[in-house]
C-alpha positions as CSV (number, residue, x, y, z in Angstrom):
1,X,130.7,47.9,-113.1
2,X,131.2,47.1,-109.6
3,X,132.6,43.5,-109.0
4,X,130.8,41.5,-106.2
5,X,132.3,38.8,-104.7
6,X,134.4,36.1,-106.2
7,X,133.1,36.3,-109.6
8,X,135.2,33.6,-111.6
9,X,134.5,31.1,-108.7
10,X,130.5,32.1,-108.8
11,X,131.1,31.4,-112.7
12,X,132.7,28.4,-112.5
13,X,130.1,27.1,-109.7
14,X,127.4,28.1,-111.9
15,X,129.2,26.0,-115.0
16,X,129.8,23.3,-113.2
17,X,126.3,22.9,-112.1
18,X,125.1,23.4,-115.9
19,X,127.9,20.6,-117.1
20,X,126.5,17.9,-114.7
21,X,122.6,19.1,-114.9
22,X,120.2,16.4,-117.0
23,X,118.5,19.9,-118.2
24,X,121.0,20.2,-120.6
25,X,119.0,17.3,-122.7
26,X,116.7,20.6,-123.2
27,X,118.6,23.7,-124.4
28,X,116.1,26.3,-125.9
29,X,113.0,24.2,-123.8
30,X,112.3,26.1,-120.9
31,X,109.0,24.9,-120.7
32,X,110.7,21.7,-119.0
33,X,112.0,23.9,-116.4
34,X,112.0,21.9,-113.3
35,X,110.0,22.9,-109.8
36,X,112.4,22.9,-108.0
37,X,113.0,26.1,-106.7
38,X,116.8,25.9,-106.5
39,X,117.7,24.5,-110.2
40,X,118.4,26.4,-112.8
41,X,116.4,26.4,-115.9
42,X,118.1,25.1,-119.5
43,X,119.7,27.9,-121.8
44,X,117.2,30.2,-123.2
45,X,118.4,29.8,-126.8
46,X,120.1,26.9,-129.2
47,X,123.6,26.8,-128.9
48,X,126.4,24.4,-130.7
49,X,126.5,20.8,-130.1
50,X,129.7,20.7,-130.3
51,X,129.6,22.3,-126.5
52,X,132.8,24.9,-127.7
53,X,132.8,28.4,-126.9
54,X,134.6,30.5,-129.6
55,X,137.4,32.4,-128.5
56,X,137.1,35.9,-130.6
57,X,134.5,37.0,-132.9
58,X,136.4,35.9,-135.6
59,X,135.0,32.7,-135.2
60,X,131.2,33.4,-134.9
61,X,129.4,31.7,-136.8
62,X,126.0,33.0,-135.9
63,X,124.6,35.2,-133.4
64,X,124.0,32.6,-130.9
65,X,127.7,31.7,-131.0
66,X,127.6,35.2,-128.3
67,X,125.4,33.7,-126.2
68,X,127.0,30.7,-124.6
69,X,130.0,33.1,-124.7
70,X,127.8,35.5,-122.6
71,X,126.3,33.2,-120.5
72,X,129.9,32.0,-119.6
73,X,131.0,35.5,-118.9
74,X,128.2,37.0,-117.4
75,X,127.4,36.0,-113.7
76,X,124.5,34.1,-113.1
77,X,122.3,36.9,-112.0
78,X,123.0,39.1,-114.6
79,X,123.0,36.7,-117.4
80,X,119.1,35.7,-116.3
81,X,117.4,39.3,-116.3
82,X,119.4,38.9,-119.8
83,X,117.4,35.6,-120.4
84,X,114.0,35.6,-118.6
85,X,110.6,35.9,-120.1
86,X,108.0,35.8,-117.9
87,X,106.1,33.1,-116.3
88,X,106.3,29.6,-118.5
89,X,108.2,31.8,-121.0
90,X,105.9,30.7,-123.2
91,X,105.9,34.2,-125.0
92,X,109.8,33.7,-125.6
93,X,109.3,30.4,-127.5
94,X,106.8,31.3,-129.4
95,X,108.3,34.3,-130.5
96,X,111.6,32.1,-132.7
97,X,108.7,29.3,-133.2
98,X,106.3,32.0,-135.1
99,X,109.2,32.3,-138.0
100,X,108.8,28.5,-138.1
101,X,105.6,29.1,-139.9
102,X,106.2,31.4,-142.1
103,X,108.0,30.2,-145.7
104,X,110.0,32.3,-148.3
105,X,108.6,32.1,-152.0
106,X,112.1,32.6,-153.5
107,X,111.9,33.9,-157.5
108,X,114.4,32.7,-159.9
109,X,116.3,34.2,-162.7
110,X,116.7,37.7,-161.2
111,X,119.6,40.0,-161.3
112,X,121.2,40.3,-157.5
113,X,124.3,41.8,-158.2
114,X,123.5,45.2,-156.7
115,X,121.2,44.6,-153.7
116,X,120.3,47.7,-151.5
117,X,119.2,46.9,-148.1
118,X,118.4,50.5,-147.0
119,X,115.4,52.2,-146.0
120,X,114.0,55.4,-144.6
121,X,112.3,56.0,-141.8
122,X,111.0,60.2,-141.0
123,X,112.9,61.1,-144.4
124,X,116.7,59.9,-142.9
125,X,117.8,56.9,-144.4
126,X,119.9,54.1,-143.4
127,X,121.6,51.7,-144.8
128,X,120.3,48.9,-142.8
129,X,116.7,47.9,-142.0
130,X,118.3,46.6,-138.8
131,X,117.8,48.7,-135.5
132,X,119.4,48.5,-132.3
133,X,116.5,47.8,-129.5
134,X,116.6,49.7,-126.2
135,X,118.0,47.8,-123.8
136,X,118.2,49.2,-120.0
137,X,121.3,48.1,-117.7
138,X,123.6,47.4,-120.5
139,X,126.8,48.1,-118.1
140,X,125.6,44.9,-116.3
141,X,126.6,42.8,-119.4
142,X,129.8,45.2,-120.2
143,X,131.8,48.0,-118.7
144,X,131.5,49.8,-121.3
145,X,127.8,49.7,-121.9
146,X,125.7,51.3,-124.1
147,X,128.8,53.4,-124.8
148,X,130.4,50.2,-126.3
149,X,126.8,50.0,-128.5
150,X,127.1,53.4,-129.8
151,X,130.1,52.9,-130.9
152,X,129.1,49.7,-132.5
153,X,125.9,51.5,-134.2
154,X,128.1,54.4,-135.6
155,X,130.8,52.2,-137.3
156,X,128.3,49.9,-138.9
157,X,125.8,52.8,-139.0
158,X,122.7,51.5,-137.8
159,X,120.0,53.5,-135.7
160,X,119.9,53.0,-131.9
161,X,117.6,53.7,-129.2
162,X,118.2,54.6,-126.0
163,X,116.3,53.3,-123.0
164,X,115.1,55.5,-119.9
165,X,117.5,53.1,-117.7
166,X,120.6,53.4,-119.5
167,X,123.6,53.4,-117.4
168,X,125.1,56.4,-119.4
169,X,123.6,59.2,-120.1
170,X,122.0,60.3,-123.8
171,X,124.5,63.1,-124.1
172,X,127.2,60.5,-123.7
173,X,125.8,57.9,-126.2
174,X,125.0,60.3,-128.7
175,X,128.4,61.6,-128.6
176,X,130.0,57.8,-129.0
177,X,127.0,57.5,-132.0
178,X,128.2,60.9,-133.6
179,X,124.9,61.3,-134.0
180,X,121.2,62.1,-132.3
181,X,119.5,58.3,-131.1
182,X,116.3,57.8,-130.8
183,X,114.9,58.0,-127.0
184,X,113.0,55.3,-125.6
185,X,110.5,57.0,-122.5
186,X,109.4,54.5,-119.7
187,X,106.5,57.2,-117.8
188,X,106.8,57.8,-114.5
189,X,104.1,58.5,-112.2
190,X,105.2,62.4,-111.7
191,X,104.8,63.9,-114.8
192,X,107.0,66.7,-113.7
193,X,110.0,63.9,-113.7
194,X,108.7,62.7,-117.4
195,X,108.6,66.1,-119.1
196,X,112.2,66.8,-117.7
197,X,113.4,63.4,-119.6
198,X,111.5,64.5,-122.5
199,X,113.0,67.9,-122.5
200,X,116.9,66.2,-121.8
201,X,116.2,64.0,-124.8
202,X,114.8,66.4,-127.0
203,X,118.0,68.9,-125.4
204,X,120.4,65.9,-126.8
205,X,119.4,66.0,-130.4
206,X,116.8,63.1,-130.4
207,X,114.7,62.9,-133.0
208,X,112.1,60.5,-132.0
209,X,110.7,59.2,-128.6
210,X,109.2,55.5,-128.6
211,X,106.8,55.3,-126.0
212,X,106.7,52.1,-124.1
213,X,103.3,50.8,-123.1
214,X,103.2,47.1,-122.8
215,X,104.4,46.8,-119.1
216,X,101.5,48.4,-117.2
217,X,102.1,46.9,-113.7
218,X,104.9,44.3,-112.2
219,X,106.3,41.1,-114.0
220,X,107.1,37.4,-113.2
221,X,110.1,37.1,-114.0
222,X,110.9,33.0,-112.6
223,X,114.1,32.6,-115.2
224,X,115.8,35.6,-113.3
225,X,114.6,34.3,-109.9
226,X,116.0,31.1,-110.6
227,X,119.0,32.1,-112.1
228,X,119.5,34.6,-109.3
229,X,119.2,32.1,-106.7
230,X,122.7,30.5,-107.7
231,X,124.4,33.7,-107.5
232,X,125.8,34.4,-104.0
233,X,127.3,37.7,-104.6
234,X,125.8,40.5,-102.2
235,X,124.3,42.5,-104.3
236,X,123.8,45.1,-101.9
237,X,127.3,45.7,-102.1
238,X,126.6,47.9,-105.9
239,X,122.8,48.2,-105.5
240,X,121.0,50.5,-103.0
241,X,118.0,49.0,-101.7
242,X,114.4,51.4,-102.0
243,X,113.3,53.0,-104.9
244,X,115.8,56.0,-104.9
245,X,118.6,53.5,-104.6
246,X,116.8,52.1,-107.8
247,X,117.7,55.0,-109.7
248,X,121.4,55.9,-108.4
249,X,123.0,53.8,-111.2
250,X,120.5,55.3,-114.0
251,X,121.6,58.8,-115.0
252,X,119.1,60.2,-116.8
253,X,117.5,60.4,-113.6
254,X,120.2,62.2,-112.0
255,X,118.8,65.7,-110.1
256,X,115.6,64.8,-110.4
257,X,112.6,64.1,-107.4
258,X,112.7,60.0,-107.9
259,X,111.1,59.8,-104.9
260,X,107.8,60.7,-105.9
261,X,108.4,58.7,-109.1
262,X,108.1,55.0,-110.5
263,X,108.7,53.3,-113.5
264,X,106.7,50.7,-112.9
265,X,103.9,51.8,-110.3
266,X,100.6,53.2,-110.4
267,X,101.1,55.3,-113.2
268,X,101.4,53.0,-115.5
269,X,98.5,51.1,-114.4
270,X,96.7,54.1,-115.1
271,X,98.2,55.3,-118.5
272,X,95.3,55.9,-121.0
273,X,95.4,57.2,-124.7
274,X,95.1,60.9,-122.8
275,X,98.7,60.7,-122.1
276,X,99.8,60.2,-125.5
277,X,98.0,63.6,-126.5
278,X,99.6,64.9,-123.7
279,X,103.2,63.7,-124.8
280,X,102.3,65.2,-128.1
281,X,101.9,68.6,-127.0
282,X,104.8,68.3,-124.7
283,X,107.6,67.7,-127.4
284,X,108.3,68.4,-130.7
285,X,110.1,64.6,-131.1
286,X,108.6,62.5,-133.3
287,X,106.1,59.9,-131.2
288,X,106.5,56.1,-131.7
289,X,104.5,54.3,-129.5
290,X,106.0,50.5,-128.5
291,X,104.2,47.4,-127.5
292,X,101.3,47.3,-129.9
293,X,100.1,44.3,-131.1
294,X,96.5,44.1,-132.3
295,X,94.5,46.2,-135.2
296,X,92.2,47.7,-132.8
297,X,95.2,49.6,-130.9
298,X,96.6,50.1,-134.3
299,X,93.8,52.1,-135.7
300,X,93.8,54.3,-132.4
301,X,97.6,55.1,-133.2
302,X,96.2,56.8,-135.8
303,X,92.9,58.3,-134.9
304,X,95.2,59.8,-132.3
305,X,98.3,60.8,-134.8
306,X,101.0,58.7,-133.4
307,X,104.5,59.2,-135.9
308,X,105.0,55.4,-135.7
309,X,104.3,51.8,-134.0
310,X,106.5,49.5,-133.0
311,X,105.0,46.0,-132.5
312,X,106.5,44.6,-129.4
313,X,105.9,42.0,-126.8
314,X,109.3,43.0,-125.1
315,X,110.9,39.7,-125.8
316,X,108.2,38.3,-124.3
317,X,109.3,40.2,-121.3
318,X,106.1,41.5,-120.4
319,X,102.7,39.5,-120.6
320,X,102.4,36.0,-121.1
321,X,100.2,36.4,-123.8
322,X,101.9,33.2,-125.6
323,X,101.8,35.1,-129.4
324,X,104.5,35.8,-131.6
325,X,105.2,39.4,-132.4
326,X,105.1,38.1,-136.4
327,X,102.1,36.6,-135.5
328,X,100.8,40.4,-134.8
329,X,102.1,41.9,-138.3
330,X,99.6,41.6,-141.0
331,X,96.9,42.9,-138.7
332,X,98.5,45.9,-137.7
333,X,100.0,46.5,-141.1
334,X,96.8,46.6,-142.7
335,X,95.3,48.6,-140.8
336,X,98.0,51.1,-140.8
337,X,97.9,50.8,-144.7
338,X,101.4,52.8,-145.0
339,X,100.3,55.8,-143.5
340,X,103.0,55.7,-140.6
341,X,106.1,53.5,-140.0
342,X,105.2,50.0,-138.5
343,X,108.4,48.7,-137.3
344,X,108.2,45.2,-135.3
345,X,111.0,43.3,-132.3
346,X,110.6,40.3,-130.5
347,X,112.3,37.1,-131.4
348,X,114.6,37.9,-134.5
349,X,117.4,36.2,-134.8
350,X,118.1,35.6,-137.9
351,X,118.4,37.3,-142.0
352,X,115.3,35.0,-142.7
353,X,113.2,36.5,-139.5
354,X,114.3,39.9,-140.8
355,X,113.1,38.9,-144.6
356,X,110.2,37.8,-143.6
357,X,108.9,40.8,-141.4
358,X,110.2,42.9,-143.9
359,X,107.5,41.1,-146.5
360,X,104.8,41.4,-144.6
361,X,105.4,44.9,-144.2
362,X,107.5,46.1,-141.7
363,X,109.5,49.1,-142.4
364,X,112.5,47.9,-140.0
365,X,113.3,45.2,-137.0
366,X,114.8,46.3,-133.7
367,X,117.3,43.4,-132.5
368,X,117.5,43.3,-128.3
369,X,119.2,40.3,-127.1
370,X,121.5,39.5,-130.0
371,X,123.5,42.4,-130.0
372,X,123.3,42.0,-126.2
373,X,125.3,38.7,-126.4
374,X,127.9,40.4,-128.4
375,X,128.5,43.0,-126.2
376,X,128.2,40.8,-122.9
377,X,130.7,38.6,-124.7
378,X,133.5,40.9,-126.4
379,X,132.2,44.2,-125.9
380,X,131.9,47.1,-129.0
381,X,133.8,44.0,-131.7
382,X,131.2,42.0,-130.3
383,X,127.9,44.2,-131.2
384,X,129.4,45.2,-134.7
385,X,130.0,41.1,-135.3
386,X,126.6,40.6,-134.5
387,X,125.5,43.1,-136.9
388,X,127.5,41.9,-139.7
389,X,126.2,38.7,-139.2
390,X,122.9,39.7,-139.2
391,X,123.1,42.1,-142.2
392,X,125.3,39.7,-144.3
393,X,122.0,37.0,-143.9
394,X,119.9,39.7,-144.7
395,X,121.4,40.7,-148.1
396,X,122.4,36.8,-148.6
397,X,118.3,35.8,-148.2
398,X,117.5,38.7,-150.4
399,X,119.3,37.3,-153.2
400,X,118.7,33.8,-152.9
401,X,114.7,35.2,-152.7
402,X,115.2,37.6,-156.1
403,X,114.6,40.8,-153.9
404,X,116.9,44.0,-154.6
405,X,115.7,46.8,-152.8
406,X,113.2,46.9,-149.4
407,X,110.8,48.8,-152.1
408,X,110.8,45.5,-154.2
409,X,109.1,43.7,-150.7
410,X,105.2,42.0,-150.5
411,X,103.6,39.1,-149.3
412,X,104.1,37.2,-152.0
413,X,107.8,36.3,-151.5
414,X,106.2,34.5,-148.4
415,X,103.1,32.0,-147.0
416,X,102.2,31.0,-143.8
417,X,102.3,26.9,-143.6
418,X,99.6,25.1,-143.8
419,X,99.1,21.8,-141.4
């Protein structure tokens, strides 16, 4: 990635305005984000009191150890499209608060000394429940990119998925992952551009193509605004303005007519179920459909013979709809009733988010932002520390709960909270 400007003295701007900033009195609260239109709103997530920033990932602690180390790395720009939600954010927050509410009914007396945490999803297993999210851009937070997190997902051996704006191509990844990803499709409004993606994916080994359809039209992005307003790099300098200049840096659009095509433009606003039977008889990939959040779109998946859903809110990326993705489980689960994979994202954090979704009946959790820190902050060590982490808290809640096996999952190792 391109350099622009005097980075370190950006950074160090940008840190010194955090240091001396009464906002810090709110990390994690960015409903108290100020009006004024040129401060910056508090940290997105909780991070130490203590105010250190570990040095290696040897000293990671957690997952959000990675992001103050990202947010320091990262400049300011690029670290908020990292950390936005949309609007008040109030789709963010109440994605961590909805585990809040949820409690683990732990049994006792249980032999934990063999614990398998794999599943199987389209009759591969995997060791892990624990899926890599698609990300777009990810050589903004590294130079490496998603290389870097295909490297990450092959030594821990965990599924990725690709997004339509990577910044290196699926042939590339899948050779760093050693193995065929899953391909995530943003549609364009030329469907000749779409079925070439489908057909370079599909070309590339990919099993599966997740369908994104929760971003129908333009987002409010204010935490990026903000955030980009203390950046003073031209970013010109590494980004071509116009919508073809949008896609120079995104190779899976490379020879194709981009000028007739958007990602986020009128064809979205007007995608219908009638696309997905077209995607159908366009590929023979496996066709999860991402963003789904209510029983009524559930049972549709189905009447229309979707492969898979995953429930999604895109990090509360998308609409302000101010309701957790955990929130959305049981609904869609039991309408589903087993018949096809429900995997959920949005929010998890932590092994106890992971337990929980896993015993309301989700067949895996994608992780976006966490392993997005790591890499941000030490590149491929830092994704594969992150997914330790998050598998060793996993297995660890797993015990503690009496569970050995994803099979051995229901509702009653948790309860919502009353009051």
């Amino acid at each position: 990635m391109k350099v622009l400007g005097n980075t370190a003295t950006n950074r160090r701007q940008f840190l010194k305005f955090l240091a001396g900033s009464p906002l810090l009195a709110y990390f994690g609260q960015l409903g108290c984000m100020m009006d004024s239109p040129d401060t910056v709103p508090p940290p997105v997530e909780p991070v130490p009191e203590t105010g250190d920033i570990i040095a290696s990932v040897a000293d990671a602690i957690n997952v959000f150890d990675f992001e103050k180390v990202a947010r320091h790395k990262l400049p300011p720009a690029h670290y908020g499209y990292l950390a936005t939600g949309v609007d008040d954010n109030a789709t963010l927050r109440a994605n961590r608060e909805g585990f809040a509410k949820i409690e683990i009914r732990p049994r006792r007396l249980v032999d934990v000394r063999k614990t398998d945490a794999s599943t199987e999803l389209f009759g591969e297993r995997w060791e892990t429940p624990i899926i890599l999210a698609p990300a777009g851009s990810q050589r903004a937070f590294h130079p490496e990119g998603e290389v870097a997190t295909a490297n990450a997902a092959r030594t821990r051996s965990h599924l990725q998925i690709l997004s339509t704006v990577t910044t290196t191509s699926v042939e590339e990844v899948t050779k760093a992952r050693g193995a065929p990803v899953w391909y995530q499709l943003s549609p364009t409004s030329n469907w000749q551009v779409t079925q070439r993606l489908l057909q370079r994916a599909e070309g590339a080994g990919c099993p599966v193509v997740v369908v994104t359809v929760d971003l129908p039209t333009g987002r409010n992005t204010e935490t990026l605004r903000r955030f980009t307003r203390l950046d003073n790099r031209v970013c010109t300098d590494c980004h071509t303005p116009g919508r073809e200049g949008r896609y120079q840096r995104k190779p899976m659009f490379d020879g194709l007519d981009v000028g007739s095509a958007e990602t986020h433009g009128e064809f979205r606003e007007g995608l219908t179920w009638d696309f997905v039977r077209r995607l159908q008889e366009a590929t023979s990939m496996k066709v999860v459909i991402k963003g789904i959040v209510t029983h009524e779109d559930a049972e549709l998946c189905l009447n229309y013979g979707v492969d898979g859903i995953i429930i999604s809110n895109h990090g509360g990326r998308a609409s302000e709809s101010g309701r957790a993705t955990i929130d959305c489980l049981t609904e869609v689960v039991a309408v589903v009733d087993g018949r096809i994979p429900v995997l959920i994202d949005s929010g998890f954090r932590r092994g106890t988010d992971i337990f929980k979704a896993l015993a309301l009946g989700a067949s895996a959790v994608c992780i976006g932002r966490p392993y997005l820190w790591g890499l941000a902050a030490f590149g491929q060590r830092g994704v594969e520390t992150v997914l330790d982490i998050l598998r060793a808290e996993l297995v660890r809640t797993m015990k503690l709960a009496g569970v050995t096996s994803l099979t051995q999952f229901n509702r009653s190792f948790v309860r919502e909270r009353s009051g």
